[in-house]
C-alpha positions in Angstrom: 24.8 -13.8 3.5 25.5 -17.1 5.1 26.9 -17.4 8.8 29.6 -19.1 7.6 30.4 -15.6 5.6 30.2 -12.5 8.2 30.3 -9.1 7.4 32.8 -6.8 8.4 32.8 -3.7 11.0 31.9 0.0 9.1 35.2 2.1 7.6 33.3 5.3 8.5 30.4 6.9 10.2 28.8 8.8 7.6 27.4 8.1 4.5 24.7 7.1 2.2 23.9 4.5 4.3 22.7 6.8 7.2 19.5 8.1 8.3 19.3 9.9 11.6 22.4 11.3 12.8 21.7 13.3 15.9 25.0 15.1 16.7 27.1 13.9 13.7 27.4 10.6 14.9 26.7 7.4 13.5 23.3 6.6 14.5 21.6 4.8 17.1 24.2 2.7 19.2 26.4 3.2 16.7 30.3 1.6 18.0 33.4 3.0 17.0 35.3 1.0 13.5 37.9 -1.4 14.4 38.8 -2.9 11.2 37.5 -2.9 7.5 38.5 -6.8 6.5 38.7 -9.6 7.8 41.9 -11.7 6.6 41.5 -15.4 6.4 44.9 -16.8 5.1 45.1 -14.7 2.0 41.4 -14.2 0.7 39.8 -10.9 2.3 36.7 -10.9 3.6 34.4 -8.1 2.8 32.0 -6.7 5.9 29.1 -4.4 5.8 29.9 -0.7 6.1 27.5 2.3 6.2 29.4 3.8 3.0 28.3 1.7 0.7 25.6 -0.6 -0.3 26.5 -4.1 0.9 24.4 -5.8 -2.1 26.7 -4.2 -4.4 30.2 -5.2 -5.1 32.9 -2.7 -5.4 32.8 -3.7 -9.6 29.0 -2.7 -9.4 28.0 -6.1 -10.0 25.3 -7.8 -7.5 25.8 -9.4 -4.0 23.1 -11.9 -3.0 21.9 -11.8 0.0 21.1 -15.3 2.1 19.7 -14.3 5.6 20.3 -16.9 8.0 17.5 -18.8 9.4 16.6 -17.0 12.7 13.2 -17.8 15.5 12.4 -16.0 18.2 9.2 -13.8 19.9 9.7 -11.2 17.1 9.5 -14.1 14.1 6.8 -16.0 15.6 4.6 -12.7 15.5 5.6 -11.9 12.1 4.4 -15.6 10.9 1.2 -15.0 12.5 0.9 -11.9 11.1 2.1 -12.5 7.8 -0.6 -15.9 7.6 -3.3 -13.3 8.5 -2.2 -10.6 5.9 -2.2 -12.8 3.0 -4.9 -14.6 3.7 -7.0 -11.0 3.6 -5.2 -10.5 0.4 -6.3 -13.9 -1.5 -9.3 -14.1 0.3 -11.0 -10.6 -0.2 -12.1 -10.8 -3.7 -14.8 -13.6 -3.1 -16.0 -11.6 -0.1 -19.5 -10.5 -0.9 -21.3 -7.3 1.4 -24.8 -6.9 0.2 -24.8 -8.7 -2.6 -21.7 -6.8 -4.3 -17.7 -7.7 -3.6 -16.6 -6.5 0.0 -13.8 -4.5 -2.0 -13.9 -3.9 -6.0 -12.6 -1.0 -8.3 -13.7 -2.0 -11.4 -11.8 0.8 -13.7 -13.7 -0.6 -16.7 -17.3 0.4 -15.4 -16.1 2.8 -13.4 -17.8 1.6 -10.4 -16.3 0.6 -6.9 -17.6 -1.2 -3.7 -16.5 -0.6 -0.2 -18.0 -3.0 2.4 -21.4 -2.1 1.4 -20.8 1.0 -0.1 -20.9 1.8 -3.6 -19.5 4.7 -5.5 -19.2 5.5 -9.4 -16.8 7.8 -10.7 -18.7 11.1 -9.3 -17.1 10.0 -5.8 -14.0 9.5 -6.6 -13.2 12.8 -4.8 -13.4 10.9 -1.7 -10.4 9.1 -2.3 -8.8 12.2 -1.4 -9.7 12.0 2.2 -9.1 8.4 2.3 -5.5 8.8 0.8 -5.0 12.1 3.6 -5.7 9.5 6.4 -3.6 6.8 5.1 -0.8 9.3 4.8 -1.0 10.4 7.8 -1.5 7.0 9.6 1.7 6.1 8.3 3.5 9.1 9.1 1.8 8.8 12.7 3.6 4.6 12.9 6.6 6.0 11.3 7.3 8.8 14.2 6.4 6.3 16.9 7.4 3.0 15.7 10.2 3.9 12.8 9.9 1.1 9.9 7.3 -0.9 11.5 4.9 -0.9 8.8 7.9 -2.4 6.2 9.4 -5.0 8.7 5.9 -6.2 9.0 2.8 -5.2 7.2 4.6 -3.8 3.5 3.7 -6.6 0.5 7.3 -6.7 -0.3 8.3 -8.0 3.3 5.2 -10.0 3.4 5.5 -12.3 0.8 9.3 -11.8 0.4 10.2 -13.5 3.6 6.6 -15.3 4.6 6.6 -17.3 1.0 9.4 -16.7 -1.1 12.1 -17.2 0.8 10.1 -20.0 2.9 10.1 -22.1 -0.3 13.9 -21.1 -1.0 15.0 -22.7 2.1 12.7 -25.9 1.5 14.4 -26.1 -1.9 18.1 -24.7 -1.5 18.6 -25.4 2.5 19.7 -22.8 4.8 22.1 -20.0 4.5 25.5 -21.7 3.9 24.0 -24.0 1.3 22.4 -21.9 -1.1 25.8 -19.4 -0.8 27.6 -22.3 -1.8 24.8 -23.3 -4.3 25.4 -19.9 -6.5 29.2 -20.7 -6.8 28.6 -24.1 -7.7 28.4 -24.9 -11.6 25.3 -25.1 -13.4 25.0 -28.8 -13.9 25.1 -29.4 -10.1 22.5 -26.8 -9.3 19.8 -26.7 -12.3 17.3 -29.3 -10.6 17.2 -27.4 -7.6 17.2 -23.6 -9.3 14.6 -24.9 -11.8 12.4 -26.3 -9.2 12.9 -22.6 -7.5 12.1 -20.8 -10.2 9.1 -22.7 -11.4 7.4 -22.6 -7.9 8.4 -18.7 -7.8 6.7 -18.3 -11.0 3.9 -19.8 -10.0 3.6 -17.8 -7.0 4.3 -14.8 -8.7 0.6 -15.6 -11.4 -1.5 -16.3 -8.7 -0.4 -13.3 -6.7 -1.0 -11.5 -9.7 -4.8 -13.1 -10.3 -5.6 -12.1 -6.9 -4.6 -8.6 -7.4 -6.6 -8.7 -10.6 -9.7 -9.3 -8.6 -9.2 -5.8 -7.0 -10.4 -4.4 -10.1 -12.3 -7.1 -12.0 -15.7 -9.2 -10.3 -14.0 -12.6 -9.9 -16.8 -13.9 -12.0 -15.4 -12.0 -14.8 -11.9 -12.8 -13.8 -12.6 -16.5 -13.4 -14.3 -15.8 -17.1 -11.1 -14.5 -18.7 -8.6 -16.9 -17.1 -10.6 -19.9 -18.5 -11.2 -18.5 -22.0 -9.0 -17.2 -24.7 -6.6 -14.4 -24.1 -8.2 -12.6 -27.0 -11.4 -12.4 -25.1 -9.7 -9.7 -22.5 -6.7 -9.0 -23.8 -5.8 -6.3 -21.9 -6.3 -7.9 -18.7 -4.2 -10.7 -19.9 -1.0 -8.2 -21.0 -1.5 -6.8 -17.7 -0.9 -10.3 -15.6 2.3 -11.6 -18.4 3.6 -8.1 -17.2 2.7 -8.0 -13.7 3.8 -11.6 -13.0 6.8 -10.7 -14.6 7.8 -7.8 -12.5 6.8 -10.2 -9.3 9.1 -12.8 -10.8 12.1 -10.7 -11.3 11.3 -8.9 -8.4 11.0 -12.0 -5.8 13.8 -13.8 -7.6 16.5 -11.5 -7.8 15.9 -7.8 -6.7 14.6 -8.6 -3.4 15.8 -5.6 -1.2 16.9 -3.3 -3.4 13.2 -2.3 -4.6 13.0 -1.4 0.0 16.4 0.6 -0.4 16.7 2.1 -4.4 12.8 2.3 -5.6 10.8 2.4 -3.0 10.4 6.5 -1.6 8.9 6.0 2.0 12.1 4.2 3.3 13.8 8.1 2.1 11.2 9.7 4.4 12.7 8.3 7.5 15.1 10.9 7.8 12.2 13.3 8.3 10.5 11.9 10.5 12.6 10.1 12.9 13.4 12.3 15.7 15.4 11.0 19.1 11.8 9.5 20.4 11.4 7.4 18.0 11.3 3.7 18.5 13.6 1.3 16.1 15.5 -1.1 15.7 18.9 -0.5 17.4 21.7 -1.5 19.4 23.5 -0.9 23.1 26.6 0.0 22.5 27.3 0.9 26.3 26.5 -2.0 27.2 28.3 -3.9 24.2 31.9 -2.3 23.9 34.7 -2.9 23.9 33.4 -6.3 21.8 35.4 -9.5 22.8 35.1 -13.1 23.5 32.9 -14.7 26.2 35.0 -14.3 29.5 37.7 -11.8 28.3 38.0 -9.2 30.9 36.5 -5.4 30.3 35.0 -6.4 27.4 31.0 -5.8 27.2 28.4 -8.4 26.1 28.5 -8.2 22.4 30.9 -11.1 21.8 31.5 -10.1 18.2 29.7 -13.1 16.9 28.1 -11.4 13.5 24.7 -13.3 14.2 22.9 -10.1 13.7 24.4 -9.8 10.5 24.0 -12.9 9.6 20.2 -13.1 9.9 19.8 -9.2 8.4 17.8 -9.5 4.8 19.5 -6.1 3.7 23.4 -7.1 4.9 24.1 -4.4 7.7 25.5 -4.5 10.8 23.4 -3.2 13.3 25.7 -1.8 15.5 26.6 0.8 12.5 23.8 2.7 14.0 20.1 3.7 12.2 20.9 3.3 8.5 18.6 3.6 5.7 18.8 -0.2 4.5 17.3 -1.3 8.1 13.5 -2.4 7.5 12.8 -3.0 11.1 12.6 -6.8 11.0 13.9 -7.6 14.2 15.6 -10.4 12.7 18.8 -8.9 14.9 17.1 -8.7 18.2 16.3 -12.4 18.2 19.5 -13.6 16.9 20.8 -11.6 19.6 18.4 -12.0 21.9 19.6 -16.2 21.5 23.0 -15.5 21.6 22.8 -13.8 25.1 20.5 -16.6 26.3 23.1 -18.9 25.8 25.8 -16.8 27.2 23.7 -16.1 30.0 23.5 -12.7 29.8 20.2 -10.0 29.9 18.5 -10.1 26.7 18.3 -6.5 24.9 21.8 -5.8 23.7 19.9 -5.0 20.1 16.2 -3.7 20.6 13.5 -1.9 19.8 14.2 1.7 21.7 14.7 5.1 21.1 17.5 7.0 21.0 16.6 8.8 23.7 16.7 5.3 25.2 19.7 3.9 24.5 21.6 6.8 25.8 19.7 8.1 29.0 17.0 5.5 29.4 14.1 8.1 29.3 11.5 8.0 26.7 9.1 10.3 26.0 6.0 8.5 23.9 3.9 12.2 23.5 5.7 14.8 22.0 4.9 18.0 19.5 5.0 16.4 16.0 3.0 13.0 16.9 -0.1 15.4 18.1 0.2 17.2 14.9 0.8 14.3 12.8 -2.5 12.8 14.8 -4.4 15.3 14.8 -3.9 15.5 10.7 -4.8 11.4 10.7 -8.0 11.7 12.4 -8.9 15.0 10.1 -8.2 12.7 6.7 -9.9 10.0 8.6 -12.9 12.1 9.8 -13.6 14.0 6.4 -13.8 10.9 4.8 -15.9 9.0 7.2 -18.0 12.2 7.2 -18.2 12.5 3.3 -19.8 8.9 3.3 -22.7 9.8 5.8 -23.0 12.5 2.9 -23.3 10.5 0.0 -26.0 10.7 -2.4 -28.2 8.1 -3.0 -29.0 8.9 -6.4 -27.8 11.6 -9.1 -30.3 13.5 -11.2 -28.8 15.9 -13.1 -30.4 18.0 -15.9 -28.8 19.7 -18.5 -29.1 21.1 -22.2 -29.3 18.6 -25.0 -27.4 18.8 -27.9 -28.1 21.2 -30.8 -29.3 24.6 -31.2 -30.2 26.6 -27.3 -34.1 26.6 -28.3 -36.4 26.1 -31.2 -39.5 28.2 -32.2 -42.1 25.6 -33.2 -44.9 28.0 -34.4 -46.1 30.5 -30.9 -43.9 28.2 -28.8 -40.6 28.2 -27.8 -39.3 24.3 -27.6 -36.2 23.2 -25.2 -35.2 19.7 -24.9 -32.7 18.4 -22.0 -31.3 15.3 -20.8 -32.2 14.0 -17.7 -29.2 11.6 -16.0 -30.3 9.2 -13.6 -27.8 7.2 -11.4 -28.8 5.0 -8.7 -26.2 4.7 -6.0 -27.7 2.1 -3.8 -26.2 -1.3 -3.0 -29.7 -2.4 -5.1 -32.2 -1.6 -7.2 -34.9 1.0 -6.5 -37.8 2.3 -8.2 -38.0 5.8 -9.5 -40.9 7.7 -10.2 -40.2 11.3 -12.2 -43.1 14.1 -13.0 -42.6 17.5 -13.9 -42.8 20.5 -11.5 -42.6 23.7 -13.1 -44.9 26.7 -13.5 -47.9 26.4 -15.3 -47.2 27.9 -18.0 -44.5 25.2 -18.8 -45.4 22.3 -20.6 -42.9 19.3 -20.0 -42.7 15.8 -22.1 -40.9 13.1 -19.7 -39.4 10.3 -22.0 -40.6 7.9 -19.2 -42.5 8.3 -15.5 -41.7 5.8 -13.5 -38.7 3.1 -13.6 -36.4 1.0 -12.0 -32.6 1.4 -11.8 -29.8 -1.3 -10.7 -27.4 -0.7 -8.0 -25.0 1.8 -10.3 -27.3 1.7 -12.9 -27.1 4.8 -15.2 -29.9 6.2 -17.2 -30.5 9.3 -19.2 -34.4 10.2 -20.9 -35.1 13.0 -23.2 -37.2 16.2 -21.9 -39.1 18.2 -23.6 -40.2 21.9 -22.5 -42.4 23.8 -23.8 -44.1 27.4 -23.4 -45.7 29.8 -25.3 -43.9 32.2 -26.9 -46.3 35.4 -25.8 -45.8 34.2 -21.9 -41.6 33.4 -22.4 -39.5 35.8 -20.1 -36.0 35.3 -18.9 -35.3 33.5 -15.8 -37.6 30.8 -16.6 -36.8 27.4 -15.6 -37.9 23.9 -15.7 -38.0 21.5 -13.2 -38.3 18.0 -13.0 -39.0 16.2 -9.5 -37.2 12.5 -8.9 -38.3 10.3 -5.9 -36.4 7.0 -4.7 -38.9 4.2 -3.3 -37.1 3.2 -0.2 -38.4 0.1 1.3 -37.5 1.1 4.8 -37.9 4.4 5.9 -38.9 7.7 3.6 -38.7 7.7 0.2 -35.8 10.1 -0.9 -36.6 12.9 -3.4 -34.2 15.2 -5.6 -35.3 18.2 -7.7 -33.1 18.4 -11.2 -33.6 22.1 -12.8 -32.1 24.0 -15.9 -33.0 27.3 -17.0 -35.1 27.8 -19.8 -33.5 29.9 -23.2 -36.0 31.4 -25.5 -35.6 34.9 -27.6 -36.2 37.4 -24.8 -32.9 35.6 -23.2 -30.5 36.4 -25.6 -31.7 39.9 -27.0 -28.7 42.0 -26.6 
């Protein structure tokens, strides 16, 4: 939406659009309609409404969206923040913490690293806890802060607007121009929309490679991008498909994956309350709307700037609507509109509802503590859960086959023992048998050394004489971890012996 292009003021109060609608109205600051359409000689102008989705024509057909360019506190922030967040992203697959990637799930082997950490798929119940946490850390930004974590920490708003649409207003120019751009015919426009689309694609693979390095070593995935696709095949059909989604996504769907697809923007409604800080506007200190200097009107000059600069094509002063990411593209439009009028900055902020309409705000309130309290449980169990962490598995259990054998006045049992080293590095292991007496045991080796995640399973043999064999025998097999510093660690695996006293009826 270019500035030479503004939206309309809302036909109605209600609607799809909306999220919070404390008393039936329309939302946070929400002003009274004054006119669907805008007439300019005979062509009408359509404006944003909160009935319908402004991206969508009234034929169902798609209306692009071209945010004016907008600086201010607010945008200067998000840069910064932005630089820092993808910068984590590319940069965290090289990162190596003892010896191992800072952050790696490698499906494949079924291991994963977490700063130091390591884990194989026995511990995957831990991502429970870690998921609780991160649930509830959201839920705990989203009752304070509303849509903070999409207008400035969610990957779609990240690289949407701090590299896609960056490199569209290097390429196309500003707002006006690249409206102008899709009406104009192809000829005039493919240099330009190719060099777009070529960059975007380009983006688009090498956001896709770093994502690829969540879940493969980058010495693998540095492997299989300089070898043949037919050496990792399915790693190459997931980054033609990935990249393709990015493309599509970063070219041409833009914000309708933050207002159709994407669920947490649908949670809103549940967890906004009249506390909760968002983007909004003053509408008792805007209306009545009018020109600069026209008597008993109130600052907002009518001047569409905040609709202007919105990435999702509403008009603030609807009220809270669903499409609203929390940007703050509108407050410093506004906020440079009233500087040059003169007037207090403010008119569209970050406040409460409470805010806007009595001034008090109340930061501590019922839901918050329980939300927090929830947080620092998911956060605690998992945190807890890693101070309990095994540093090795040794499991026994019953081989394959028949329960026992009778080899002549004995009674022969043979087990697997599973050995799985969960240090960051390798240790040594030493094994020896520690049942009764009476219990010959045949270890398939004594003492050996495992690699960090290293799994291992030996063949044991049990054996006791038939004339001494009773039920509730078992056998036992002790495991001890060298540990360089500190005391060596030491796990017991036992199974219960079977022989014919055990299963006599």
């Amino acid at each position: 939406m270019s500035q030479d292009d503004p939206h309309a003021q809302p036909t109605g109060a209600t609607g799809p659009g909306g999220v919070y609608r404390p008393g039936g109205g329309a939302g946070v600051g929400a002003a009274t309609p004054s006119k669907p359409v805008v007439q300019k000689g005979k062509q009408v102008v359509r404006r944003p409404d909160v009935d319908t989705l402004f991206s969508i024509n009234p034929d169902g057909s798609r209306n692009a969206i071209h945010p004016a360019d907008v600086s201010g506190r607010f945008q200067r922030r998000k840069h910064v923040f932005f630089f820092v967040l993808i910068a984590i992203y590319l940069v965290m697959p090289w990162l190596r913490v003892g010896g191992h990637p800072a952050l790696l799930i490698d499906i494949q082997s079924r291991h994963f690293y977490l700063f130091g950490h390591t884990f194989n798929a026995q511990d995957f119940w831990f991502a429970f806890f870690f998921v609780t946490g991160l649930g509830f850390t959201l839920f705990v930004v989203a009752a304070l802060f509303g849509r903070m974590w999409c207008g400035y920490a969610c990957p779609q708003t990240v690289f949407l607007e701090g590299v896609f649409r960056r490199i569209e207003r290097w390429i196309e120019g500003p707002a006006a121009a690249r409206a102008k751009l899709d009406k104009a015919p192809f000829a005039q426009k493919a240099v330009r929309r190719g060099l777009k689309l070529a960059v975007f694609a380009v983006i688009s693979a090498v956001i896709t490679h770093s994502f690829l390095g969540y879940f493969m070593p980058v010495e693998v995935l540095v492997e299989a991008v300089t070898s043949s696709p037919s050496k990792h095949p399915t790693a190459f059909t997931f980054m033609l498909v990935a990249t393709g989604i990015l493309f599509v996504n970063f070219t041409w769907f833009r914000e309708q994956l933050c207002i159709v697809v994407c669920p947490y923007g649908r949670l809103q409604g549940a967890l906004y309350d009249p506390d909760t800080i968002l983007v909004g506007y003053d509408h008792k200190r805007g209306e009545p709307r009018g020109p600069a200097g026209k008597q008993g009107s109130g600052d907002c000059v009518d001047c569409y700037r905040c609709v202007a600069v919105c990435p999702t094509g509403i008009d603030i002063r609807n009220g809270t609507q669903l499409e609203c990411v929390g940007c703050a593209n509108c407050i410093d439009a506004c906020d440079d509109v009233m500087a040059k009028l003169g007037r207090p900055q403010g008119l569209v902020r970050y406040d409460s509802l409470r805010g806007f309409e009595t001034g008090a705000r109340r930061f501590v309130r019922g839901r918050v503590f329980l939300y927090v309290v929830l947080m620092f449980a998911g956060i605690g169990a998992f945190a807890f859960a890693l101070t309990r962490q095994r540093p090795f598995e040794a499991s026994l259990a019953r081989a394959r086959g028949s329960a026992y054998s009778l080899e002549g006045e004995r009674v022969h049992n043979s087990f697997e023992l599973q050995l799985i080293n969960k240090r960051p590095s390798a240790r040594k292991f030493t094994l020896r048998a520690s049942s009764a007496p009476n219990i010959e045991v045949v270890i398939g080796a004594s003492e050996l050394e495992l690699q960090s995640l290293e799994d291992r399973r030996f063949v044991v043999h049990a054996f006791v004489p038939k004339a001494e064999f009773k039920a509730g025998l078992r056998v036992e097999v002790t495991v001890t971890c060298d540990e360089p510093e500190g005391e060596d660690l030491v796990r017991v695996a036992t199974a219960p012996l079977l022989g014919p006293t055990s299963i006599r009826h």
